[in-house]
ZAMARGU-4260 file (C-alpha; in steps of 0.2 Angstrom, whole numbers, plus 5000, padded with zeros to 4 digits):
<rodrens>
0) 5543/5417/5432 | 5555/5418/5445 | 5573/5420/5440 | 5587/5411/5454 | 5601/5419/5449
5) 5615/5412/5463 | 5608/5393/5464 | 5613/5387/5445 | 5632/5388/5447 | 5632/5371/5459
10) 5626/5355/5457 | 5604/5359/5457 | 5594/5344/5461 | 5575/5344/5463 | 5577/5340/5481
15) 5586/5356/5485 | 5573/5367/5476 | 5561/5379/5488 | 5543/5378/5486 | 5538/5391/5497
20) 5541/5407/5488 | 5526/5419/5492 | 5527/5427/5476 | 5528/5422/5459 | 5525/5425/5444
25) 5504/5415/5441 | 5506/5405/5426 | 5490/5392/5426 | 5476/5394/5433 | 5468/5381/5443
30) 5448/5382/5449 | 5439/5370/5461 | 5421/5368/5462 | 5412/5380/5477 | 5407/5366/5488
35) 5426/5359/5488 | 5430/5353/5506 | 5443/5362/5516 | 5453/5345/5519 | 5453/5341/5499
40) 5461/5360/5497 | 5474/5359/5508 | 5477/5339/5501 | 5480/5346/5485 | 5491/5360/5490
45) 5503/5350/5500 | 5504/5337/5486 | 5507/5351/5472 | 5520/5360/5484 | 5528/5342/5490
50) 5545/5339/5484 | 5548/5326/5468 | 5555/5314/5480 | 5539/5314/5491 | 5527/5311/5477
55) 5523/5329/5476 | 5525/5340/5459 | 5537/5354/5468 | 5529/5370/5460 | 5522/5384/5469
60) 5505/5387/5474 | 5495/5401/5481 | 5476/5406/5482 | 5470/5419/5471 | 5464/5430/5484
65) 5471/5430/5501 | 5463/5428/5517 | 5457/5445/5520 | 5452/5449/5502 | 5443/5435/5505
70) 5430/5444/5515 | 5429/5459/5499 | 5423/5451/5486 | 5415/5431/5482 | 5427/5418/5487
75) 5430/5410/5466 | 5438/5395/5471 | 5454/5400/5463 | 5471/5394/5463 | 5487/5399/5454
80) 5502/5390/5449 | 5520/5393/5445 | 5538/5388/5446 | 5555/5395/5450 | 5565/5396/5435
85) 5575/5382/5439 | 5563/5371/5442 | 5555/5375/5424 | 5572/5370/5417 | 5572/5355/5428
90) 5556/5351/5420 | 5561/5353/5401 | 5573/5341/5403 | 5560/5329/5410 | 5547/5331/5396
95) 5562/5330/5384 | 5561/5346/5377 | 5571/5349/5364 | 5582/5366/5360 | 5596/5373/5346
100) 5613/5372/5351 | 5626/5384/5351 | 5634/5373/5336 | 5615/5375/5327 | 5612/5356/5331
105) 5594/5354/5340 | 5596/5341/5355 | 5588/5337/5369 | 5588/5350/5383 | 5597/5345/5399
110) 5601/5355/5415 | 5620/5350/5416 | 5623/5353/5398 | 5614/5369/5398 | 5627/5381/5394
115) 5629/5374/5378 | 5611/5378/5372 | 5612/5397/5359 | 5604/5411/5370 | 5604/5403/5388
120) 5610/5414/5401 | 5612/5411/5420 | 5605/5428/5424 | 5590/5428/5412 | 5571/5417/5413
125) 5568/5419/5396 | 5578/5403/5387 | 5560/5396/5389 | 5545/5401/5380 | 5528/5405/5391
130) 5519/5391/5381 | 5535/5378/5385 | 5533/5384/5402 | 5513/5382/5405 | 5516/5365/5394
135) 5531/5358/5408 | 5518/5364/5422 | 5503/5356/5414 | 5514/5340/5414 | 5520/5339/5432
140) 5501/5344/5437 | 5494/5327/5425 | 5509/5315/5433 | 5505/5318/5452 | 5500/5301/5456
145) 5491/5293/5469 | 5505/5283/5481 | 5495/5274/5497 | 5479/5285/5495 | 5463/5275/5495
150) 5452/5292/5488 | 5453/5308/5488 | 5451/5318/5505 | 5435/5321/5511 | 5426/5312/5494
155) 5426/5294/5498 | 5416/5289/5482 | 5431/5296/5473 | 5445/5281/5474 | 5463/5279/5470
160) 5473/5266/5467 | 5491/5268/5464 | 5498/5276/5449 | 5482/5285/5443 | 5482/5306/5438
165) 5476/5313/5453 | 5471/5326/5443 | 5461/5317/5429 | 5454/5307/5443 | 5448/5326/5452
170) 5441/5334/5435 | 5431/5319/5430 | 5424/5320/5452 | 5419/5337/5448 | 5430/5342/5461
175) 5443/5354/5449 | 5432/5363/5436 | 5446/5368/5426 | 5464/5371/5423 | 5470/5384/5411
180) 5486/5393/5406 | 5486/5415/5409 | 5487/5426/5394 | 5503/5436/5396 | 5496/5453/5392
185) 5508/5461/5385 | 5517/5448/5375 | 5499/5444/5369 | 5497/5462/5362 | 5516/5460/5355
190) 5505/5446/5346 | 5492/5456/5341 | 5500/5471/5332 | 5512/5460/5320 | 5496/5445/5317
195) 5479/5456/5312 | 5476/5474/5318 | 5487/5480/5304 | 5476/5477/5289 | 5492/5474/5277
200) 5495/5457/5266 | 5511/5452/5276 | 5516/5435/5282 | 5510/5431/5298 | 5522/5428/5313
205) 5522/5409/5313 | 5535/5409/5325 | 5529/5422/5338 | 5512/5412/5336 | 5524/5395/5339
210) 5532/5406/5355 | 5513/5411/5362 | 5501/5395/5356 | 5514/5381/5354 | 5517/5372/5338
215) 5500/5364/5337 | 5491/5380/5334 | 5507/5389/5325 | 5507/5372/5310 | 5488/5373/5306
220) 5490/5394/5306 | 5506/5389/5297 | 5495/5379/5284 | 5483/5390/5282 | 5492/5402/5276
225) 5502/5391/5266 | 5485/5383/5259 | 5478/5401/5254 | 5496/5407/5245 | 5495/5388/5234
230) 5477/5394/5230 | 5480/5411/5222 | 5489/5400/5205 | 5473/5393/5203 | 5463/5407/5205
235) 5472/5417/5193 | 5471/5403/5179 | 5452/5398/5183 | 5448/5416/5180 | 5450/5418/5163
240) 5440/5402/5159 | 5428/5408/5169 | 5426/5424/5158 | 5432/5417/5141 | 5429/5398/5139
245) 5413/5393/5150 | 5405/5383/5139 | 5422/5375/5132 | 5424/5359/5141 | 5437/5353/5131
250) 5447/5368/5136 | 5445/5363/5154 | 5455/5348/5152 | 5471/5359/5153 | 5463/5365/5168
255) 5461/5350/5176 | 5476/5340/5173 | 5485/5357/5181 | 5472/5355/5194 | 5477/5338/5198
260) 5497/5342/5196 | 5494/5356/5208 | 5485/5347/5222 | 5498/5334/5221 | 5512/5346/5223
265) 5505/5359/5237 | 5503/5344/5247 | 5522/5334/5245 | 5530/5353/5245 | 5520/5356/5263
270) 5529/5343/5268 | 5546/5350/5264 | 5542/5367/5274 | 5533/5357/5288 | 5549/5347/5294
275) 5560/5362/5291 | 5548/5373/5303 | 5546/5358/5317 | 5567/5356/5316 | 5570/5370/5318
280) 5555/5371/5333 | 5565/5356/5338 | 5549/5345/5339 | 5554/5336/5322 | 5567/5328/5334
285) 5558/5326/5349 | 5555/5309/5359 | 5536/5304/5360 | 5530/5301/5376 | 5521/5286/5382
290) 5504/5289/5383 | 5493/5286/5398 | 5474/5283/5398 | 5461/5296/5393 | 5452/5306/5406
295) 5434/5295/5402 | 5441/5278/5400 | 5436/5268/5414 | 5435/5249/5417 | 5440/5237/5429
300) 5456/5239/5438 | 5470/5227/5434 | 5490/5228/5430 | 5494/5234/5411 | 5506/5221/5404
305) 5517/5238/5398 | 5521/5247/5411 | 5517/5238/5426 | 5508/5249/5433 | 5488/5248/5441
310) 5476/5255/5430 | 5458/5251/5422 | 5457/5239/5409 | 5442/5236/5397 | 5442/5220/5385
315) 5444/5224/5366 | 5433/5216/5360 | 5418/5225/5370 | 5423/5241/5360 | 5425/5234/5343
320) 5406/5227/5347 | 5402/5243/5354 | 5409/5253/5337 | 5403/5237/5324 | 5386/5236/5333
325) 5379/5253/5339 | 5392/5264/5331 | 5392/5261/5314 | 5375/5257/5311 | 5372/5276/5320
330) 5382/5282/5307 | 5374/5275/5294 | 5357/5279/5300 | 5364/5299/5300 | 5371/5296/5281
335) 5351/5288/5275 | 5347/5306/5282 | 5357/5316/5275 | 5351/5309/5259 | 5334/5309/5262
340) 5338/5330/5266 | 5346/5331/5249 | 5333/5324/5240 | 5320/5335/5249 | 5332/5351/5243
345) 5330/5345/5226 | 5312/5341/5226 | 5311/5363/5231 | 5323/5366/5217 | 5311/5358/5204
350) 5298/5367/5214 | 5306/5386/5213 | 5312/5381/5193 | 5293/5378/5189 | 5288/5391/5197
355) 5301/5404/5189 | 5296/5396/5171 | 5276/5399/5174 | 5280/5415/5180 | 5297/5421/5172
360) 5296/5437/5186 | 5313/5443/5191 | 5309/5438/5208 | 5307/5422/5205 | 5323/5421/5197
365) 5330/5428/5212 | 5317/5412/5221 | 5332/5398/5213 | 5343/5402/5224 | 5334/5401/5238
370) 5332/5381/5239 | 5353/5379/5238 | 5354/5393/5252 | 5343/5386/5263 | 5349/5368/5259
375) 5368/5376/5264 | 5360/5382/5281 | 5355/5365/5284 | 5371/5357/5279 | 5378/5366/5292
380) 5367/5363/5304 | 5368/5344/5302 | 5385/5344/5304 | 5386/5353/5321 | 5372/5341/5327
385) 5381/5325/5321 | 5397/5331/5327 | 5390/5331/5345 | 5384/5313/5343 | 5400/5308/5335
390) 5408/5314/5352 | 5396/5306/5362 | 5397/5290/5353 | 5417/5290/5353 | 5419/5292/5372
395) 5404/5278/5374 | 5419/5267/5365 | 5429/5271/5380 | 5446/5271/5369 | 5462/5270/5382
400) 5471/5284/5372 | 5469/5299/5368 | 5478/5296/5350 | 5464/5282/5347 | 5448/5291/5352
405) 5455/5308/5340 | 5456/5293/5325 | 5439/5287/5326 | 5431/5303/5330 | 5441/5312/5313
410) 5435/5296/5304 | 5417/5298/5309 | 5414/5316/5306 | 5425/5315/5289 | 5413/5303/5284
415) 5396/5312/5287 | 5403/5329/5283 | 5409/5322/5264 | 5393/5315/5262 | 5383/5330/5268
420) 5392/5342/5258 | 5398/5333/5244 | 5382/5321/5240 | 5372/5332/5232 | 5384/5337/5218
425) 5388/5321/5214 | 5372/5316/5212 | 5369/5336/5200 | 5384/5329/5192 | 5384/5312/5188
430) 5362/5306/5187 | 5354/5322/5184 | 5370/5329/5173 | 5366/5348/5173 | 5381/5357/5173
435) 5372/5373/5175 | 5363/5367/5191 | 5380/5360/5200 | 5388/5376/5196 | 5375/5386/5205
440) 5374/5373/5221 | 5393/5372/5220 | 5395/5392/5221 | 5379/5395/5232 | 5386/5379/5246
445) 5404/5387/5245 | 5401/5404/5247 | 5387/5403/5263 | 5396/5391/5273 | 5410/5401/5270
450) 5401/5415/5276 | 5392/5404/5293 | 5408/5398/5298 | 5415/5417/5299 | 5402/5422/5309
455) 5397/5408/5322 | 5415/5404/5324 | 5422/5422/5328 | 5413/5436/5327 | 5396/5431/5338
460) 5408/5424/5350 | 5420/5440/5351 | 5404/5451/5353 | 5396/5440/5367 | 5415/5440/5373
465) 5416/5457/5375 | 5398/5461/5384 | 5405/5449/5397 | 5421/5458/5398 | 5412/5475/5400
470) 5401/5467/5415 | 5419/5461/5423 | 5427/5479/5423 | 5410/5487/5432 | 5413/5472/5445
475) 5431/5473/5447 | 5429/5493/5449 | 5416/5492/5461 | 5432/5482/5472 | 5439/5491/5487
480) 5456/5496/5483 | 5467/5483/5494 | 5464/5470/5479 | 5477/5469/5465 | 5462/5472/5452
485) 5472/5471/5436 | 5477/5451/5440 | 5461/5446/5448 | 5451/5455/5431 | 5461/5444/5421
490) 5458/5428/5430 | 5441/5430/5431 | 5439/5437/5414 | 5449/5422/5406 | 5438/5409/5418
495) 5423/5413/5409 | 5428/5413/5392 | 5425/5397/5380 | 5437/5384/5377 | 5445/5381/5363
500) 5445/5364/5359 | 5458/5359/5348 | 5460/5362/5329 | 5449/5348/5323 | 5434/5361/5317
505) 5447/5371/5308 | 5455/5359/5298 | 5438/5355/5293 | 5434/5369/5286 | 5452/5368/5276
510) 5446/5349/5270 | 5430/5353/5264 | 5437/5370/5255 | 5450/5359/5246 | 5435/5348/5243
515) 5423/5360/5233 | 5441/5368/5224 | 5448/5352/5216 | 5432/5341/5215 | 5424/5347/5203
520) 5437/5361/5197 | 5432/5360/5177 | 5416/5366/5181 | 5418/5379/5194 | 5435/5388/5190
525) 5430/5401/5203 | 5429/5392/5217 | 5447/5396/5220 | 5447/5412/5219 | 5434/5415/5233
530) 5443/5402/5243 | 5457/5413/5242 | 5446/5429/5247 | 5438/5418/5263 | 5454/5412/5269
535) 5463/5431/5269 | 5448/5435/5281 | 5450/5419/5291 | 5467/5423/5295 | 5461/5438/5306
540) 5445/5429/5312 | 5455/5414/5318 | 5468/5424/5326 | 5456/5437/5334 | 5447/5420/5339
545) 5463/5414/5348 | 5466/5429/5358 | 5451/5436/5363 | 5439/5425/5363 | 5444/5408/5369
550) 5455/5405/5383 | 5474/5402/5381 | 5477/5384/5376 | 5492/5374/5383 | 5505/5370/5370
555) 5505/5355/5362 | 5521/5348/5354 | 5519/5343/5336 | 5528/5335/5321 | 5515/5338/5307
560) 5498/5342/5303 | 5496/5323/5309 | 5481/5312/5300 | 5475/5327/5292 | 5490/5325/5277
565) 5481/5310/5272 | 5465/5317/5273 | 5470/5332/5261 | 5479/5318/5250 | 5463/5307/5250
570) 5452/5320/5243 | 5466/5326/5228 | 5465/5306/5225 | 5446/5307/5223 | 5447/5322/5214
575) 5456/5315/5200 | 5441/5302/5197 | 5427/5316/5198 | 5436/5328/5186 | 5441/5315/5172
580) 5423/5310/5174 | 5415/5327/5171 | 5428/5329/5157 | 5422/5311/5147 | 5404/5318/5150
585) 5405/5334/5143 | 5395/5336/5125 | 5412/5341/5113 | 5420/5326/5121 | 5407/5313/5118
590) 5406/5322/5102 | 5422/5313/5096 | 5416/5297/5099 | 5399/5296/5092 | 5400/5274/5088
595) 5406/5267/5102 | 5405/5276/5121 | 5413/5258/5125 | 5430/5268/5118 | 5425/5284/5127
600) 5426/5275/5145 | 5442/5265/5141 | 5451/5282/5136 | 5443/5293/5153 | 5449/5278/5163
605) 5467/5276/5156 | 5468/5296/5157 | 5462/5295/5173 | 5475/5280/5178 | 5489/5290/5171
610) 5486/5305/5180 | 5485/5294/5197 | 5502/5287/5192 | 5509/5305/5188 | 5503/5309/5206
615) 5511/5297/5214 | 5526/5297/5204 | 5525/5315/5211 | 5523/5311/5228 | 5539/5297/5227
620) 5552/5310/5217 | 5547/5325/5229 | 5554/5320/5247 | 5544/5322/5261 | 5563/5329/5271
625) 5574/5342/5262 | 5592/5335/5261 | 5601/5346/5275 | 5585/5340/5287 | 5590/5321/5283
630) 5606/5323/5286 | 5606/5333/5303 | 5593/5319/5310 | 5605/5305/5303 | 5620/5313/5311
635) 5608/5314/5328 | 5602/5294/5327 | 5623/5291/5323 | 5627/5301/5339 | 5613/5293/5351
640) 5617/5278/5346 | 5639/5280/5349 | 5631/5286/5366 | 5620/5271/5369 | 5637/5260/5364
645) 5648/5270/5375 | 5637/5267/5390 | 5636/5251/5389 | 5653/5248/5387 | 5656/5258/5403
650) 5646/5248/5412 | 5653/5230/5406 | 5671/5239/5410 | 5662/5243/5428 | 5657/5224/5429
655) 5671/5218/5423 | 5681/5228/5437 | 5669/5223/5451 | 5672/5205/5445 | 5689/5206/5446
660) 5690/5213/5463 | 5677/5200/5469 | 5688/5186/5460 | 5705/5194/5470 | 5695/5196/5487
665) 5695/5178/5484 | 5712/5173/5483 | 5718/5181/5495 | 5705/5172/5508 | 5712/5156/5500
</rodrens>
């Protein structure tokens, strides 16, 4: 980043900032397809180096390799992207970015007010993060608009109308291949040596992770880590009964209702820590920005009754026949499999226990778990095939925003996935009811999709990741000298890596772990306790999946863990049923009521209504904001709002004075 050190003591404007700096520090990195047209390059450049006022995004913009390095090695089509530091500032005020005060107030980041923001210095470019930097770029690059353009240069096919993302419009023609933030080296190895290299139980740095990732990434390793602390209670407790009390089910009741308490809590106290983390981020307080269309949503063009501005429109009632009529049935045609799969996976475990009975050889002991191994494998197999059709299937909706198209995909695949991993317990649990058999499934499911997700979602890509980085350095090294090797590795290493795609799949994992721990928690005590071992391992798979294997994401401002709260809460609601159900069918329970089983369900269902009402009396006495953060966002609303008054009192005294002088001006002609 480049520091302006003598420009910030007058009045800055975005009119009076210089885009033409020849060196700066690469931010993002942006790549065009190889066949790109001369004319389309230097149309984008001038509209990314244009000032504000011309329609341009004012950053600064340079090739990758110059001219003569051209001629050296294979021209990449690659562009970097930067600002001045000013400009950055400029632009944290426009995306509403919100910083502590010197008074340890968070507000709003302005330019004129910015000496009154803790540790923001004239001289120095650090008041901003990388991440905040990268984010502000991202947004100035997404709102360049067309004005009077018809298409884009030298691509007729590709047309504009006024108002649309030039650069949505240029990914989905195929015409930019990608746009991605740089790692910072050395910050990243900063990173590194205080996440995971040191094999030591240590908090991780949530907020270094905030600083490098943004608060998207920092909350759900934030969760994690909070998630797998909550855990360790109930490990400790469901070992003993594991040991001493297996057979006890009336012991378990104990269990449960703790069970049921502590899923309730962990939640509502999450809460607590969440908004103090995001306050002090400053995203808590943070204005939400408008949202524009999705990149894929497409229609015929018209005026949006909103904003007034030109842009697709698509009739709602096409999607909801699109979801109600194609969608939906899909979905249920994908959960008739998945039963028909469980049903051929306990067809083979009758199969291997016949087998083991006629034959009674230690191998064929070994031969039962095979069926509930391999049925794991296939679990997880389905569920990366469906999630592909779920994506497919979602964009075919053609949903106008982002926010909308992330709902019903999480709604699809939290469906399927239940169902897929969940069905066949029940059913062990609640038709076939042998307790031994959903213990054995429950452990064998829990423990090898633990195990899958460890390897396909870390370790097979790091190794593949670090072939590739191995065949870069004999490329680069084979460079004549004249090339800055070190930047131009590290673009062209990053360019090939994978793309992270968001937290979705990891939050999954999360759901469906909090699934198998408090679903069926009185007949698997253990489950916990190698949750707890999984997630102390995934802490360093995750982060050794962040940086070195995927690319840098850009930061994305967040409040909260967003729809996944009511996801985790949904399931400790169902888990309550399942576990008082389990508890009413156990053999010493039924054993106190051998008349009437007429009184045995009334009693499971009033103890299972009074523990719901216990959890949401829970969830009403513990408030989701500690104190001090309710006050300092009530002292912020009162102070917005005297500014909002004072305003328009200012401008009624303005009127008032131009009205007065109008009525004297009057008068006086008279």
């Amino acid at each position: 980043m480049t520091g302006v050190g003598s420009l910030p003591k007058m009045k800055v404007t975005l009119s009076t900032l210089d885009t033409c700096e020849g060196s700066f520090t690469p931010l993002v990195v942006l790549e065009l397809a190889q066949d790109v047209k001369e004319e389309t390059k230097e149309w984008l450049k001038n509209r990314i180096v244009t000032k504000k006022k011309d329609g341009g995004a004012q950053l600064l913009f340079r090739p990758l390799l110059n001219k003569y390095e051209k001629g050296t090695v294979e021209n990449q089509n690659l562009y970097l992207v930067g600002a001045s530091n000013i400009r950055l500032l400029l632009g944290a005020e426009a995306v509403g970015l919100v910083k502590e005060c010197s008074d340890n107030t968070m507000r709003a980041f302005t330019y004129g007010t910015r000496h009154n923001f803790k540790g923001f210095d004239d001289n120095n470019d650090d008041f901003l993060t990388m991440a905040e930097c990268q984010f502000i770029i991202k947004h100035e690059l997404e709102n360049l608009r067309a004005r009077d353009e018809k298409m884009i240069p030298g691509y007729p096919q590709a047309k504009l109308y006024p108002g649309k993302s030039l650069l949505r419009r240029l990914l989905t023609s195929g015409i930019v291949v990608q746009v991605f933030p740089l790692h910072d080296n050395e910050a990243l190895k900063k990173l590194e040596d205080s996440w995971y290299t040191r094999f030591s139980l240590q908090f991780q740095p949530i907020d270094g992770i905030r600083g490098y990732f943004g608060e998207t990434i920092a909350l759900y390793f934030g969760f994690l880590e909070y998630f797998t602390f909550a855990l360790i209670p109930m490990a400790v407790i469901g070992l003993p009964y594991y040991m001493f009390v297996w057979e006890d089910y009336d012991k378990y009741v104990i269990f449960a209702s703790f069970n049921l308490i502590w899923s309730t809590v962990i939640l509502e106290v999450w809460k607590r820590g969440c908004a103090n983390m995001t306050y002090r981020w400053g995203t808590l307080v943070m204005k939400r920005q408008f949202e524009e269309p999705r990149p894929g949503y497409h229609g015929v063009l018209g005026v949006n009754a909103v904003t007034g501005r030109e842009e697709p429109l698509y009739p709602s009632y096409k999607r909801q026949l699109r979801i109600y009529l194609v969608s939906l049935p899909f979905v249920c045609l994908c959960l008739y499999f998945s039963l028909y799969v469980m049903m051929i996976y306990f067809d083979l475990e009758a199969w291997a226990l016949d087998l083991h009975e006629n034959s009674g050889s230690e191998w064929t002991s070994v031969l039962l778990y095979v069926p509930s191994i391999i049925y794991a494998i296939v679990i997880e197999v389905m569920n990366r095939l469906y999630r592909y059709a779920a994506e497919f299937l979602t964009s075919w909706e053609n949903h106008r925003l982002e926010s909308a198209y992330q709902n019903h995909l999480i709604l699809k695949v939290l469906v399927f996935n239940f169902l897929n991993c969940f069905a066949s317990l029940f059913y062990i649990a609640f038709v076939l009811q042998d307790m031994k058999l959903l213990r054995q499934s429950l452990a064998t499911l829990l423990i090898t999709s633990q195990i899958l997700n460890q390897l396909m979602e870390s370790l097979l890509p790091y190794w593949l990741q670090r072939k590739h980085h191995v065949q870069v350095k004999k490329k680069v090294q084979a460079l004549k000298a004249d090339i800055d090797a070190t930047l131009y590795e590290q673009v062209v290493l990053e360019k090939e890596m994978g793309t992270y795609l968001g937290t979705f799949d990891d939050y999954l994992e999360l759901f469906l772990q909090f699934g198998y721990v408090s679903l069926f928690s009185c007949v698997y005590p253990l489950a916990a306790a190698f949750a707890v071992l999984n997630n102390f391992t995934e802490v360093n798979s995750d982060a050794l999946k962040m940086c070195r294997v995927f690319k840098r994401p850009f930061a994305e401002p967040s409040a909260s863990i967003g729809v996944w709260q009511l996801a985790f809460e949904t399931m400790s609601v169902i888990s309550v049923v399942t576990n008082c159900a389990l508890i009413g069918m156990s053999p010493q329970v039924n054993a106190l009521f051998p008349e009437s089983k007429a009184d045995l369900i009334l009693i499971v269902v009033a103890v299972e209504h009074a523990l719901l009402a216990l959890k949401f009396i829970l969830a009403f006495a513990i408030p989701d904001k500690p104190r001090h953060i309710q006050v300092k966002l009530a002292r912020l609303e009162f102070e917005s709002l005297e500014a909002l008054k004072q305003q328009q009192m200012k401008l009624v005294a303005e009127n008032l004075k131009e009205d007065g002088q109008d009525g004297g001006g009057k008068a006086t002609a008279t």
